[in-house]
C-alpha positions in Angstrom: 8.3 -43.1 -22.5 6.9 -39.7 -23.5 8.3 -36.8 -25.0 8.4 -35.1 -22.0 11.2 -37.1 -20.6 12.7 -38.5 -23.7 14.0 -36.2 -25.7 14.4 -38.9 -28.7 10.5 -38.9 -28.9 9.2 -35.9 -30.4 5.8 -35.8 -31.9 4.3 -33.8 -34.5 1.4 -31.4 -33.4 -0.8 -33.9 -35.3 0.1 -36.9 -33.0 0.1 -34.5 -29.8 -3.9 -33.6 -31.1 -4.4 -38.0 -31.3 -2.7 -38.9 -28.0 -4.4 -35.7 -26.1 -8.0 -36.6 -28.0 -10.9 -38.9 -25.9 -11.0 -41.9 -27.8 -7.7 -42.7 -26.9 -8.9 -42.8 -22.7 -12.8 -43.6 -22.9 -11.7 -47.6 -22.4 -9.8 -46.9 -19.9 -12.3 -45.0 -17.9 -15.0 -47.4 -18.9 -13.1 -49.9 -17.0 -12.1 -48.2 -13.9 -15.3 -47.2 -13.2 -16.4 -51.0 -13.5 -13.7 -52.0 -11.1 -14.3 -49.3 -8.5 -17.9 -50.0 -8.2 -17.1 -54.2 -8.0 -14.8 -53.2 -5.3 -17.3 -50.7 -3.1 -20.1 -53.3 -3.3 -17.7 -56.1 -2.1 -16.4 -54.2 0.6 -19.6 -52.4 2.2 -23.3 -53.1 3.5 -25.7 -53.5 0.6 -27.5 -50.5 1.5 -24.3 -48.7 1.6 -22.9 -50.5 -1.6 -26.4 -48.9 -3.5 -25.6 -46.0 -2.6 -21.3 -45.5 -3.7 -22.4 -47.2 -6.9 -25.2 -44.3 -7.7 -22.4 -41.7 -6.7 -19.2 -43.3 -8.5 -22.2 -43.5 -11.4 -23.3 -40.3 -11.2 -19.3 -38.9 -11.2 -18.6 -41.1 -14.5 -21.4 -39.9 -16.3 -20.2 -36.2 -15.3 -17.0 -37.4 -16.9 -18.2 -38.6 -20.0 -20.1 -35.4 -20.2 -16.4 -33.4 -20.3 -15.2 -35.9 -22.7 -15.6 -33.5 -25.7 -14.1 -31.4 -24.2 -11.6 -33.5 -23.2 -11.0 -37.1 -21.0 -9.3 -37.4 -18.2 -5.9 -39.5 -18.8 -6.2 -43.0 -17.7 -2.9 -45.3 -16.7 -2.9 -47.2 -19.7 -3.4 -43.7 -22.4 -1.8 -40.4 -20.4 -3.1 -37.5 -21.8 -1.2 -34.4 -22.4 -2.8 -31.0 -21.7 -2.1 -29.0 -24.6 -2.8 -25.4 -25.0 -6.6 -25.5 -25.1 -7.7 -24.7 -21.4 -7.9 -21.2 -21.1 -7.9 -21.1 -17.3 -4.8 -23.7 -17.2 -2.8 -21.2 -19.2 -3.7 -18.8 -16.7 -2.6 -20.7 -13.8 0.5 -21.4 -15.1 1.4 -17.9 -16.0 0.8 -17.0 -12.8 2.8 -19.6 -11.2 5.8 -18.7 -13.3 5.5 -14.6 -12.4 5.1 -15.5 -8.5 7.9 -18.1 -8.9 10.1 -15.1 -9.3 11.9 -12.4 -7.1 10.1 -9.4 -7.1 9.6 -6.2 -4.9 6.4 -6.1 -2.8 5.0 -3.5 -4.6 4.8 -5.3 -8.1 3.5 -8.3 -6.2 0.7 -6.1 -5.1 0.0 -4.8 -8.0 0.0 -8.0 -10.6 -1.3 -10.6 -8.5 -4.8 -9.2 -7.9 -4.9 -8.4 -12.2 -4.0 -12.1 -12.4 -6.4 -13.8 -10.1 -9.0 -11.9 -10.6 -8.5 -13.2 -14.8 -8.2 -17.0 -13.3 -11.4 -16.5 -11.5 -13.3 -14.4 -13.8 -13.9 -11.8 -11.2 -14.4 -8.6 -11.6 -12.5 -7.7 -8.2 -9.7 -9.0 -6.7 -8.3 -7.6 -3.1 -4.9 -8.9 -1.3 -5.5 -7.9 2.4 -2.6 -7.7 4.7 -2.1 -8.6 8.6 -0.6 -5.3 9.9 0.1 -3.8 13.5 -0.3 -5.9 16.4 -1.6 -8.8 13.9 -5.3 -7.6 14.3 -6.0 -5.3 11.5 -6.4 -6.3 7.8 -5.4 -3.5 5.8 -6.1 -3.3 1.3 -2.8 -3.1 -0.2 -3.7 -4.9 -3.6 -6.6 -4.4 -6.0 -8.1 -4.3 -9.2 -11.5 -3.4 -9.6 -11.8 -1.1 -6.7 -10.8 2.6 -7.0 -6.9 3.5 -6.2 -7.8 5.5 -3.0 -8.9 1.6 -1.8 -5.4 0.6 -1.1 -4.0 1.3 1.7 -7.3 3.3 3.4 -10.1 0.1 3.7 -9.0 -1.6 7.0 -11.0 -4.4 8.9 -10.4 -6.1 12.0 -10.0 -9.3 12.4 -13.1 -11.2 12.8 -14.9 -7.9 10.9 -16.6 -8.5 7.9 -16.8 -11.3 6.0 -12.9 -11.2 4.6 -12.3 -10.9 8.9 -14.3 -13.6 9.7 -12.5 -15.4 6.8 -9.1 -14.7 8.1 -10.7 -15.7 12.0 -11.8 -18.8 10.8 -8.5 -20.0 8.8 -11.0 -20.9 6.2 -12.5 -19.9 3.2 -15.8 -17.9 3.0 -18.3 -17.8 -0.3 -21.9 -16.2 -0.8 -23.7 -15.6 -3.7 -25.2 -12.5 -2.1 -22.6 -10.5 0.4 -25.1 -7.8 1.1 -27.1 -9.9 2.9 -24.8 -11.9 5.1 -24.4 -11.4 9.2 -21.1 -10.3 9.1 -21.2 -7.6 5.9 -19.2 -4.3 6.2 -20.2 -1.9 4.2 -17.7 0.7 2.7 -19.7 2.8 1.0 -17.0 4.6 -1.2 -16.3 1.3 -2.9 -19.7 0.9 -4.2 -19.2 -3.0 -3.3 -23.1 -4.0 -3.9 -22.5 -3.8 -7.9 -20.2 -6.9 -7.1 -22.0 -9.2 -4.4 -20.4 -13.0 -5.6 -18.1 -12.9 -2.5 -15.4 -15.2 -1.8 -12.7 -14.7 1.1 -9.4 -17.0 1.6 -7.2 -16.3 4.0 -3.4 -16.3 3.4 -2.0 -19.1 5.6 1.6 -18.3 7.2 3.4 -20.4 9.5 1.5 -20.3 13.0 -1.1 -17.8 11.9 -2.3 -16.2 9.2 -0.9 -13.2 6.9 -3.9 -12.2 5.6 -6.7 -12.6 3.4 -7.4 -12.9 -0.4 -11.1 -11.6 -1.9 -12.6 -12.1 -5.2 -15.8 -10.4 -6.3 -17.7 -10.4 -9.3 -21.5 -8.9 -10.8 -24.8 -11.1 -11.3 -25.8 -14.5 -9.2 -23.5 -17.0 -10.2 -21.6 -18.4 -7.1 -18.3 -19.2 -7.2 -17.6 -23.4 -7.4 -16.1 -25.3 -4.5 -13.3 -25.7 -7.8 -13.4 -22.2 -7.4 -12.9 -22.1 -4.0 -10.3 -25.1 -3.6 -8.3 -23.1 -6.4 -8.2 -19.7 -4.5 -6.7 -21.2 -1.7 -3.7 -22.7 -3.8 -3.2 -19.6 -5.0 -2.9 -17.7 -1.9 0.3 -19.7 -1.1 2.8 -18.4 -3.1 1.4 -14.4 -1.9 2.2 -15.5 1.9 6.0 -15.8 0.7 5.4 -11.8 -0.2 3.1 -11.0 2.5 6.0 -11.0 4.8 7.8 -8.3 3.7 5.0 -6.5 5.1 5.3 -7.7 8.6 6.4 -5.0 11.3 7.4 -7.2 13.9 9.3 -5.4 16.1 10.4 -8.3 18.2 12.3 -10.2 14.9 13.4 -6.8 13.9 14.8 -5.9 17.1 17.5 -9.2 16.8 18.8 -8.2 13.5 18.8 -4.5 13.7 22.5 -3.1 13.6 24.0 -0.4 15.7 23.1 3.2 14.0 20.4 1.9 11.9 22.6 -0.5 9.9 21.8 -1.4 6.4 18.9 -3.8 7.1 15.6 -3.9 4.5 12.7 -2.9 7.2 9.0 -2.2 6.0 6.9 0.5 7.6 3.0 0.6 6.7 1.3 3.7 6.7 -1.9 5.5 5.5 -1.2 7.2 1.6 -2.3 10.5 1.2 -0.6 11.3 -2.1 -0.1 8.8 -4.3 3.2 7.4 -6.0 6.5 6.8 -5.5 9.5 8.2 -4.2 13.6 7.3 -4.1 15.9 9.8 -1.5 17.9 10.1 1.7 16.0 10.5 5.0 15.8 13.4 6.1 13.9 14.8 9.4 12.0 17.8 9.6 13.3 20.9 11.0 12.5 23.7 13.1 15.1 26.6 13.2 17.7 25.2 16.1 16.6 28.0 18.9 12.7 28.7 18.5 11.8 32.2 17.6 11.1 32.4 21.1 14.4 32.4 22.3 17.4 34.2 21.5 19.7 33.6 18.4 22.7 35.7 17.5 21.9 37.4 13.8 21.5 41.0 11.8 19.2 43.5 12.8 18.7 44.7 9.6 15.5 45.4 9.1 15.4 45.6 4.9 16.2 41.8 6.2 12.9 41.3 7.7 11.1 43.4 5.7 12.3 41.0 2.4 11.4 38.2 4.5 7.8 39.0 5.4 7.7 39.7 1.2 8.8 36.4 0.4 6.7 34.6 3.0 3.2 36.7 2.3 3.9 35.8 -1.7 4.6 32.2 -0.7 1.0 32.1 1.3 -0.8 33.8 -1.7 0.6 31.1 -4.2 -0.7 28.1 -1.9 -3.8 29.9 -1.6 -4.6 30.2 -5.3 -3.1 26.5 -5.7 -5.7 25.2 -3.3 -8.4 26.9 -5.0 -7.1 26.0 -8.4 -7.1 21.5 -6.4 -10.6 22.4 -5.5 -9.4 22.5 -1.4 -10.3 25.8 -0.8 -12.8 25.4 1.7 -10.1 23.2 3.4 -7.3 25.3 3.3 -9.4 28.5 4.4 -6.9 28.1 7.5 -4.4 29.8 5.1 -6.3 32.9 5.0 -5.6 33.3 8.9 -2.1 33.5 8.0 -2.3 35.8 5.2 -4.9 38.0 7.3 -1.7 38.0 10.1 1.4 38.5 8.1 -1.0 41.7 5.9 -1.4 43.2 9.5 0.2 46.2 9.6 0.1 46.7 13.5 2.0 42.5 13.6 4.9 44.3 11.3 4.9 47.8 13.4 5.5 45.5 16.0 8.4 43.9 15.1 10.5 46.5 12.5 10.0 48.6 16.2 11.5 45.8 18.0 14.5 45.6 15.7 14.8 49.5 15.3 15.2 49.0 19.3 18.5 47.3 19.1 17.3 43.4 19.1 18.6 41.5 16.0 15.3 39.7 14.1 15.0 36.6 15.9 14.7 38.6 19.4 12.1 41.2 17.1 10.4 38.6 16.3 10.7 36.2 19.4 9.0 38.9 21.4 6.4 39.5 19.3 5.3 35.5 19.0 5.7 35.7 22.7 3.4 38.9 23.3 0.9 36.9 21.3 1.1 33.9 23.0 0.4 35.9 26.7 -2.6 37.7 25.4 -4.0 34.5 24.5 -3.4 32.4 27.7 -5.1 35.3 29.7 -7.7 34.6 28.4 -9.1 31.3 30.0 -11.1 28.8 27.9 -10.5 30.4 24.6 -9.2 27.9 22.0 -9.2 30.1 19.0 -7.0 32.5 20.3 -5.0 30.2 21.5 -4.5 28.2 18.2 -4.0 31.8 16.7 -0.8 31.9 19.2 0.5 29.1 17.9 0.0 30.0 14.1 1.7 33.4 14.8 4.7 31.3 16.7 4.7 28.7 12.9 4.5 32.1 11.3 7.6 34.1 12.8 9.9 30.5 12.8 9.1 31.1 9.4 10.2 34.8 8.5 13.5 33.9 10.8 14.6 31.2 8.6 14.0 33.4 5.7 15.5 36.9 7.2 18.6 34.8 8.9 19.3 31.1 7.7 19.9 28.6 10.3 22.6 25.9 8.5 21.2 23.8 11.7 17.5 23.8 10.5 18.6 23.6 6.1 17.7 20.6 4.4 19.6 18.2 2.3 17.3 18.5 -1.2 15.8 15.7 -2.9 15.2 13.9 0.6 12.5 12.0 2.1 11.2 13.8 4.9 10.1 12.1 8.1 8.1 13.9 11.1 5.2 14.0 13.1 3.1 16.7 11.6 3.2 19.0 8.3 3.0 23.1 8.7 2.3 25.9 7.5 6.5 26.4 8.3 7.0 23.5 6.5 5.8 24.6 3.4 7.1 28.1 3.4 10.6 26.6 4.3 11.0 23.1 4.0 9.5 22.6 0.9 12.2 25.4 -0.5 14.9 22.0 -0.5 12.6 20.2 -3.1 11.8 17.2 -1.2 11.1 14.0 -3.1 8.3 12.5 -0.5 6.5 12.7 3.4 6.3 10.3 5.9 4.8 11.1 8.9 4.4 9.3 12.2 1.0 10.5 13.2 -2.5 10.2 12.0 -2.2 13.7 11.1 -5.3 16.7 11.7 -7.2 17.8 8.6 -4.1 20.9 8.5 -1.6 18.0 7.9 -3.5 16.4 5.3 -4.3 19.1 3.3 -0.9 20.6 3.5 0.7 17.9 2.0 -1.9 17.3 -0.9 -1.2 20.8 -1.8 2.7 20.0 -1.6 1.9 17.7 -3.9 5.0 14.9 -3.4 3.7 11.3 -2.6 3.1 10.7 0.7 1.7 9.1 3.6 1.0 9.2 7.1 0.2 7.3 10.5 3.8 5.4 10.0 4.4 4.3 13.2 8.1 3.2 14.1 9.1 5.5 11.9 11.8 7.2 13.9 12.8 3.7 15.2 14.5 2.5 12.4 14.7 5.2 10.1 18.1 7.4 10.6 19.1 10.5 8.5 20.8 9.6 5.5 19.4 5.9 5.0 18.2 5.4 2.1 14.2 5.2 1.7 11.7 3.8 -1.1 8.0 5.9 -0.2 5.4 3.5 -1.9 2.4 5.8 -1.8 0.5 4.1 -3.9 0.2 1.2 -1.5 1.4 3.1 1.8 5.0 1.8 2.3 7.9 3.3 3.5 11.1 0.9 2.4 14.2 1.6 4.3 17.0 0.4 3.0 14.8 -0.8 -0.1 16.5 -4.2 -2.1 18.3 -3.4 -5.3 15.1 -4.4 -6.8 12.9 -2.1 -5.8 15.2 0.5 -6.3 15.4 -0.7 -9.7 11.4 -0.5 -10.1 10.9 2.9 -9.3 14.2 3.8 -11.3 12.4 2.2 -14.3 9.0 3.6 -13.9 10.8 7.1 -14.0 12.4 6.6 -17.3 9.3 5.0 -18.7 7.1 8.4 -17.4 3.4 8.5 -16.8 2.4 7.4 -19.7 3.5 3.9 -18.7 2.5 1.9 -15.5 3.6 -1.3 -15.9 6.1 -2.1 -13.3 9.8 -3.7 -13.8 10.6 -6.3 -11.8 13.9 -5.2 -11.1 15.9 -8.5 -12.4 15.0 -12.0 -11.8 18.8 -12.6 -9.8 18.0 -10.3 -7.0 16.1 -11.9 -4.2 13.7 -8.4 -3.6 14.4 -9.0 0.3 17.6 -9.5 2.0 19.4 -7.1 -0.1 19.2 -3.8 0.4 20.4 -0.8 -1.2 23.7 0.9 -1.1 
């Protein structure tokens, strides 16, 4: 019996090294071989028999060519595979972290380090099936740039990791660049790396996406290789799920009121990192300035508030300037150009000296604006103008006379359709933690929310399905998540990247007894 099921017989390293060594298997190789070839000859044509003895002699000799490194074990002599294969130690390491519970996100992030060391590859990419189950979006990686994840997105059947993931089988050339189905993404700078090998990630009934490696020179990867790659792709499908937005599974489990179920948004990062709060929506004051709200008059009021607002505008401008975005954000100088104008201010201190309190002042003013425009037929600059003069005067209302309606709780996640120029002079006052946003977002959006500077992502659809204000959200920016209702897991991972600081990215894996899915977070 061996040691490894008797515990009575325990061997020294020395006899491990004699049992484990070649000369205790050649024999017994020696003879098998014998026997197989008797038994191929005997059972087929001669001409076939010639040729299974070449091949099962051709296979031996390959064998006895590994034997210094090591035989293969033989009935009579089992060897034991001690702690000398490199790539074995490798496998099993990563067998024992994917064995475990874990958050999405540190799946994401150590599986691709981990393969890509199996395989000696200089790149490793986990693709995910997202949407309607026809678009393959990078959420792992090592070897590409960050801004990768989340951003490179192929169609199924595009490319070669597409056609991969079409096929249900794995794909390998030696030189990508020069294959039919190639897709370029320039930014990557993928032609340094052209040893190309794409697996897709089998689920049950179709596939949940696909599994690249990539590595420099002209050596192709081994069918070994490529028989390998595929066993390791099926632990990842287990993880892969917890991507899925399907709305018809969600739909039979979600509870009245948003309930406390874990549900997984993808979206498109913009910021990157990662973010724990409350949902909150974003907020326009509860009647638009161009209505009527009940309030003060007073114009030292409005007068503080265009202060505060035109210092607010200056500071974005010189923080985009400072990020390099100032040909971007030049937009902001149309605001600053508007709340400087001295006839815009006349306007409205008249307006209040009248008798109207400030959101009537100002109400009529967005609305004189907004005429002058539409008379003018055709005319979309004016016209946009309107509009930034109505974002503009929602903002010096909430800042001459608070709405309680439009506050925010601080510290929050916030979830909308678009980011503004209101936004940040107001909303960004409560601090917030992260953005989601439901649309692709214009170039305004984007900017705006690099120059807020909070991790955050956009083109999140569902997101007002099955987020509600006050559930509890995870934003992974870094990969483009939003977690609602996140496990006690990943909770536990961002938690511990916080206390750790910059300094340190390794992720926690939150505990090996939670199960990283089913429950969420309190």
């Amino acid at each position: 019996m061996s040691s490894r099921t008797d515990p009575k017989a325990i061997h020294p390293p020395t006899e491990l090294e004699r049992i484990a060594s070649p000369s205790a298997t050649s024999s017994g190789v020696e003879g098998s071989r014998d026997r197989l070839v008797d038994r191929a000859q005997d059972e087929l044509s001669p001409d076939q028999g010639t040729s299974v003895s070449s091949d099962l002699a051709g296979r031996s000799a390959r064998v006895a060519d590994t034997d210094d490194a090591g035989a293969p074990p033989s009935v009579a002599s089992p060897r034991i595979q001690v702690r000398r294969d490199e790539r074995l130690d490798l496998v099993i390491e990563y067998l024992a972290f994917v064995a475990k519970p874990m958050p999405l996100s540190l799946l994401l992030d150590e599986a691709p380090q981990r393969i890509a060391a199996i395989l000696g590859a200089d790149v490793a990419s986990l693709y995910l099936l997202e949407g309607d189950g026809d678009e393959l979006v990078l959420r792992g990686n090592v070897g590409f740039p960050r801004e990768a994840r989340g951003t490179v997105r192929l169609s199924v059947g595009q490319g070669i990791t597409g056609m991969a993931v079409e096929c249900l089988r794995p794909i390998s050339v030696v030189q990508a660049t020069e294959h039919e189905r190639y897709r370029a993404f320039p930014e990557l700078g993928e032609e340094r790396f052209p040893v190309f090998l794409a697996a897709p990630i089998l689920g049950s009934g179709r596939p949940l996406g696909a599994l690249v490696v990539q590595r420099a020179g002209d050596r192709a990867f081994t069918a070994r290789d490529v028989e390998l790659v595929m066993a390791l792709t099926a632990p990842i499908a287990a993880g892969a799920r917890h991507a899925q937005v399907l709305d018809e599974l969600r739909e039979r489990r979600r509870r009245t009121g948003g309930g406390t179920r874990k549900v997984t948004l993808p979206g498109l990062p913009v910021v990157a990192g990662r973010a724990l709060g409350a949902i909150a929506a974003l907020r326009r004051p509860a009647t638009s300035s161009l209505g009527a709200r009940q309030g003060s008059g007073d114009p030292k009021l409005l007068r503080l508030a265009f202060d505060i607002a035109e210092k607010a505008l200056l500071d974005l401008n010189a923080r985009a300037a400072t990020r390099g975005l100032a040909q971007e954000a030049a937009f902001l100088s149309t605001y600053l150009l508007m709340i400087g104008d001295g006839r815009l201010r006349a306007r409205a201190f008249e307006l209040a000296a009248s008798g109207l309190n400030v959101a009537q002042a100002l109400g009529t003013v967005a609305r004189e604006v907004a005429r002058a425009a539409n008379g003018i037929v055709g005319d979309p600059f004016l016209q946009d103008r309107a509009r930034d003069i109505e974002d503009l005067c929602d903002a010096i209302l909430m800042l001459a006379t608070p709405d309680a309606r439009a506050q925010l709780p601080s510290k929050a996640v916030l979830v909308g359709d678009q980011l503004t120029v209101f936004d940040l002079l107001i909303s960004a006052r409560a601090h917030p933690v992260g953005v989601a946003l439901s649309d692709r977002s214009g170039p305004r959006s984007l900017v705006l929310l690099q120059l807020l500077g909070v991790p955050s992502i956009v083109d999140v659809a569902g997101a007002f399905r099955w987020a509600s204000p006050g559930d509890v959200a995870l934003l992974d920016a870094d990969h483009g998540f939003l977690v609602i209702n996140p496990s006690r897991a990943e909770v536990a991972t961002v938690r511990a990247a916080r206390r750790r600081g910059p300094a340190s990215p390794e992720p926690d894996d939150g505990g090996e007894d939670d199960d990283g899915e089913d429950e969420p977070a309190s």
